[in-house]
N, C-alpha and C positions, 0 to 999 in steps of 0.2 A: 347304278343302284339307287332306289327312290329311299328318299330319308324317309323315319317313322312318321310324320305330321303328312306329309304327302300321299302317302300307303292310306293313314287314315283315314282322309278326305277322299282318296280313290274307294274303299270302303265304302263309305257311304253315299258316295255314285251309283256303285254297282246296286245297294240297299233301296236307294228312290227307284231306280231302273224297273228293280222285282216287283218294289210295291203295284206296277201299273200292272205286271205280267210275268210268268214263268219263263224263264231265259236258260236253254242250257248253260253249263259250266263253259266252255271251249265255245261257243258264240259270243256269252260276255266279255270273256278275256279278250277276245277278236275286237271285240266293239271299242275298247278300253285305249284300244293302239291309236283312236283315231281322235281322243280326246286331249287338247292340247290347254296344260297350264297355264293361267295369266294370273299373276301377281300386279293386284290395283293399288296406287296411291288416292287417298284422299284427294276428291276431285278429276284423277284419272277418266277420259272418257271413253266409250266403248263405241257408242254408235253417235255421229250430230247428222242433223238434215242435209240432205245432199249427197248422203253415202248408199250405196248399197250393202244392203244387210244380209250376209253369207252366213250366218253363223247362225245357232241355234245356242244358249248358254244356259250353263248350271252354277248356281250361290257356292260354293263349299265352305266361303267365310266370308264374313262382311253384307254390305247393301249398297246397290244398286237402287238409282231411282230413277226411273220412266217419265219423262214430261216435256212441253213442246213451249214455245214464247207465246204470248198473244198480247199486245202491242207491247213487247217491252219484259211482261209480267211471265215468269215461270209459272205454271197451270202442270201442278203432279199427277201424273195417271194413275201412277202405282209404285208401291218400295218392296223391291227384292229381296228378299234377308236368306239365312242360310235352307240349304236343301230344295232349294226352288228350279226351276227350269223356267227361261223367262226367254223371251228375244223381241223384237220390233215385226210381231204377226202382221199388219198390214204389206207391213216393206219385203218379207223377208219372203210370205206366201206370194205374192202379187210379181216380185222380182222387177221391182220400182225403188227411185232413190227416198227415203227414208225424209219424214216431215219431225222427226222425236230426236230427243237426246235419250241418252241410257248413259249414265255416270255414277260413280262411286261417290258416295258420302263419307265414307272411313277405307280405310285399310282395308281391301276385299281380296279373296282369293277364289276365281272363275275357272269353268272351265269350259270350253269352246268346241265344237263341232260344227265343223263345215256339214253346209247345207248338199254340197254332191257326195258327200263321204256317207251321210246320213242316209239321204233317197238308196244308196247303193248296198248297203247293211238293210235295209227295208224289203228290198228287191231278193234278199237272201234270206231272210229271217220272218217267218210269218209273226215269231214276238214280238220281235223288233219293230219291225210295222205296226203291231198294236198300240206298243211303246208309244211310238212319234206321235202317233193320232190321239190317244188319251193325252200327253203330255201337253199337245198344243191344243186340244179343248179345255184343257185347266189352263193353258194361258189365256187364254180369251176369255174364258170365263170371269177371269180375276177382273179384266179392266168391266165387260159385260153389267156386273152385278156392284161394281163399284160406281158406272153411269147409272143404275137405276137408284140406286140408293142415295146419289145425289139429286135425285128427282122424288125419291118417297118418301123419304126422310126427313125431319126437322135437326137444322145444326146440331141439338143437345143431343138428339137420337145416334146422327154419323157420329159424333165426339166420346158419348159413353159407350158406343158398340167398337170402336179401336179402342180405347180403354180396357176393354176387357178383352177383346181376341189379339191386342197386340202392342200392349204394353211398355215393352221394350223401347220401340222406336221412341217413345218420348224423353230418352234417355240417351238414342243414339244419332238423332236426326235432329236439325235445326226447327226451331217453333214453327218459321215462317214457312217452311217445308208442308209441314202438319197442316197449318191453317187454309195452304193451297190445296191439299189433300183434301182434306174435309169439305172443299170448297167457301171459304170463309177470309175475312182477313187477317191479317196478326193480331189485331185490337178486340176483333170481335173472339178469338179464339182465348184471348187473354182476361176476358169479360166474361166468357163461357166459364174458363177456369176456376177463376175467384168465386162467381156464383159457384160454383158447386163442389166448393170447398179444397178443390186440387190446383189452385196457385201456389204452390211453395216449392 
């Protein structure tokens, strides 16, 4: 029997699911069987380079952050936070070993569908199939429009537009996280701050 915290977050699986498409009752519930719980520790990792990436994932709690080394330095793609669908689209469409990490920052609670479990629900369900295909356009999309905005953008511009659509993170993610995000460094992100009156 699923405790009430676990019902709830199953809730609001099934809730993301709708928002992309209409899903009968007795399909959902079918789909639900193939979704398997993960309970993340701070720092916990999900995906590092060199793995093959089976899984397709949904936030239920916590964040997840997307990013690769380059010489040395963590380079953030992107931070997961709740109700999201996320996974390693290069690795995961292509069916190639994985150049990204995907790891928890806090206490996260995932949940996971295998990639032939998925095709196979797709293969039955004309929703279903809508699903996966909106689902992994909004993931590509995220990292997409977060490459260009590193490119149209001036620092203050990327710094005050997370400021206002996503707030939180600067609350729940480490600075230097941010400052890779932004594309920036921790000095200069810390410099950014003070000028515009949100260092404290």
């Amino acid at each position: 029997m699923k405790t009430a915290p676990e019902k709830t977050h199953l809730e609001k699986l099934k809730s993301k699911i709708l928002s992309y498409t209409k899903v009968p009752d007795a399909v959902l519930e079918e789909e639900m069987r193939y979704y398997e719980c993960l309970e993340l520790r701070k720092g916990d990792m999900l995906v590092a380079p060199g793995q093959f990436v089976h899984h397709f994932y949904y936030v239920a709690a916590g964040c997840i952050y997307y990013y690769k080394l380059e010489d040395g330095e963590q380079k953030v793609m992107e931070f997961y936070t709740e109700d999201v669908f996320f996974t390693d689209l290069p690795a995961y469409v292509k069916g190639t070993p994985s150049n990204y990490f995907l790891k928890a920052t806090e206490k996260s609670l995932v949940y996971a569908v295998k990639k032939s479990d998925a095709e196979n629900s797709f293969k039955k369900s004309h929703e279903l199939e809508r699903f996966g295909r909106l689902s992994m356009q909004e993931a590509f999309m995220k990292i997409f429009t977060r490459v260009e905005r590193l490119s149209s953008r001036t620092n203050e511009e990327r710094y005050l537009r997370l400021m206002e659509k996503r707030p939180d993170l600067f609350q729940r993610v480490p600075q230097y996280l941010i400052a890779s995000y932004l594309g920036i460094t921790p000095v200069g992100l810390s410099k950014l701050r003070k000028r515009l009156g949100k260092g404290q």
